[in-house]
N, C-alpha and C positions, 0 to 999 in steps of 0.2 A: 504494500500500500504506500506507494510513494516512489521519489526518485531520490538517491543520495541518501536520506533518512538512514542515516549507518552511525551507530556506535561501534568502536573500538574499544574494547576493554578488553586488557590485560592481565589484569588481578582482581577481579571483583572486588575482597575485602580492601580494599584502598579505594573503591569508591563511594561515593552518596548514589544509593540504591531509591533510595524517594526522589533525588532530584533523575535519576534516570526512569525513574515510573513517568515521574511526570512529563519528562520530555514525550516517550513512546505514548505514552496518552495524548498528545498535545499530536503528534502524527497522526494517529487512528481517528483523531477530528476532523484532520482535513478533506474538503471535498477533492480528490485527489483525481477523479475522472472529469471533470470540471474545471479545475483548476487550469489543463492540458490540454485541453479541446477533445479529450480521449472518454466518450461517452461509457464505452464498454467494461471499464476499469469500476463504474457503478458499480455492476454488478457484484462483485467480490466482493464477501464479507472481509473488512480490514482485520487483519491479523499479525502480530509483531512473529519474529521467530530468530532463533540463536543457532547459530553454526561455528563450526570450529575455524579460525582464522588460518588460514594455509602459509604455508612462509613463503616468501617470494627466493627464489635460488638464481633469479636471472644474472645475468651477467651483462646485460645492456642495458636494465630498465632499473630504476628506485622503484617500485610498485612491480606486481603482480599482474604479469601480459592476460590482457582481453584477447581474445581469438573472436570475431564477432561476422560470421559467416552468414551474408545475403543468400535466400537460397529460394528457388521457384518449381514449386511443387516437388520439392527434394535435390534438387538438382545445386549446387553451392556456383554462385557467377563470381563470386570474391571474396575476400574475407578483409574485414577492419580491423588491423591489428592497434591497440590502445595501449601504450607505455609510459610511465612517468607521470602516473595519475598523482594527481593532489586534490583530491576532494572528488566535486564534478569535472576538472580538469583534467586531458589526458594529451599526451602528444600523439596523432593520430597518421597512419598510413595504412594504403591500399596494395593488397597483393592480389595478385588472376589466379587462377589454380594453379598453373605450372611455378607458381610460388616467385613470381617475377614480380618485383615492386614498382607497381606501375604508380608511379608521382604523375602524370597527365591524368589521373581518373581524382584525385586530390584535389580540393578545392586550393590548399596553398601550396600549390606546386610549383613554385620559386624557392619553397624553402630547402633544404638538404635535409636529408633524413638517413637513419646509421641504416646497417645492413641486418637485420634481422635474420636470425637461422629459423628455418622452418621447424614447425614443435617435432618431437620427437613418435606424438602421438597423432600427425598428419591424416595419417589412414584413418585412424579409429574414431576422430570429427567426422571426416568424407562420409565414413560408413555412417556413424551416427546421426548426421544432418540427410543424409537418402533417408533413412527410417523416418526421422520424425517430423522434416517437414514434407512427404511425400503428400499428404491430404489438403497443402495450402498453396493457393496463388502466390502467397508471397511470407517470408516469416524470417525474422532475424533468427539464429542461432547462435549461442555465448558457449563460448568455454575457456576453459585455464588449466594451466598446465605446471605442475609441479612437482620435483623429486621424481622424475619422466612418470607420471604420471596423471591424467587429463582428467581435470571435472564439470559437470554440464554446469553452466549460469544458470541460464532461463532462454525463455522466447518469447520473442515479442514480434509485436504485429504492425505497429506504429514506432518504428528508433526515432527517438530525440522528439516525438510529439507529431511529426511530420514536418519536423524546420531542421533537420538535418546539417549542419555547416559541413562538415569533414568531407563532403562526396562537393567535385566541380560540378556545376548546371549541367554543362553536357554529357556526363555520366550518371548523374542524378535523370533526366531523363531519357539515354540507354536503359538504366533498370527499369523504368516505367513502361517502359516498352516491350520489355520481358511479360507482362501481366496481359494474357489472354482473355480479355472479358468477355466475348462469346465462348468460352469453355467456363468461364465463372458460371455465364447466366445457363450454359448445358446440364453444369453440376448444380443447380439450383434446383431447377426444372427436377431431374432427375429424384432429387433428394424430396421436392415436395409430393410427389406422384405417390 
């Protein structure tokens, strides 16, 4: 329920546990589908939840790499790699499958950016983004990768609200282009029958 709404804790007993209730309260208030222009997030009963904090073992990033794979009806067109995050901030670039860092699909693509190695667990995205986004026109897939081993994020339907900066306009609508809406409105039809 939210975007960023992330504590870090460390040590529990060294924190204020009421001033952390009250923060996670203070999130589950928010009109968070609204907020976003992201009506469908309504739906979701707001729910706070704790996960174990993974160590980042990179050797090119301060933060823990995003793998954040576009992908149309299973199939992955790219992936957003996000490095060097600071909060909502992240330094961001574009790889194609053949794992070539294309900076022309970049919106700041004047800038220089390091050379990223491809995760170790390459395949096991590919495979897992075929499986789960095979049912969607269109669906972000997140993962992270640590101590060579790969964990799913989430999925998302809407990246960044639908105001996206990190993709240039002209590859911003190449993917759009990708999005078959006579095969949407086929599987619609079908599904209402």
């Amino acid at each position: 329920h939210g975007c960023g709404e992330v504590l870090v804790i460390k040590d529990k007993r060294k924190e204020d546990l009421t001033a952390v209730k009250n923060k996670m309260n203070g999130f589950l208030q928010s009109p968070f589908g609204i907020l976003t222009g992201e009506p469908h997030y309504l739906e979701i009963k707001p729910r706070v939840f704790a996960e174990e904090m993974l160590p980042n073992d990179s050797k090119f990033s301060t933060s823990l790499v995003d793998y954040k794979f576009y992908c149309f009806y299973g199939k992955p067109e790219c992936v957003l790699v996000c490095y060097d995050r600071k909060g909502l901030n992240a330094q961001k670039v574009i790889y194609d499958m053949a794992w070539q860092k294309r900076e022309d699909y970049t919106h700041a693509h004047n800038q220089t950016y390091p050379e990223i190695p491809k995760p170790y667990n390459w395949d096991k995205m590919l495979k897992a983004c075929s499986i789960l986004g095979l049912s969607f026109p269109f669906v972000r897939i997140d993962f992270y990768e640590t101590q060579k081993r790969c964990y799913f994020g989430e999925m998302t339907f809407t990246p960044a609200s639908g105001r996206s900066t990190a993709e240039s306009k002209d590859y911003l609508k190449y993917l759009g282009s990708k999005i078959n809406i006579n095969q949407i409105k086929e599987q619609t039809n079908r599904q209402s029958s």
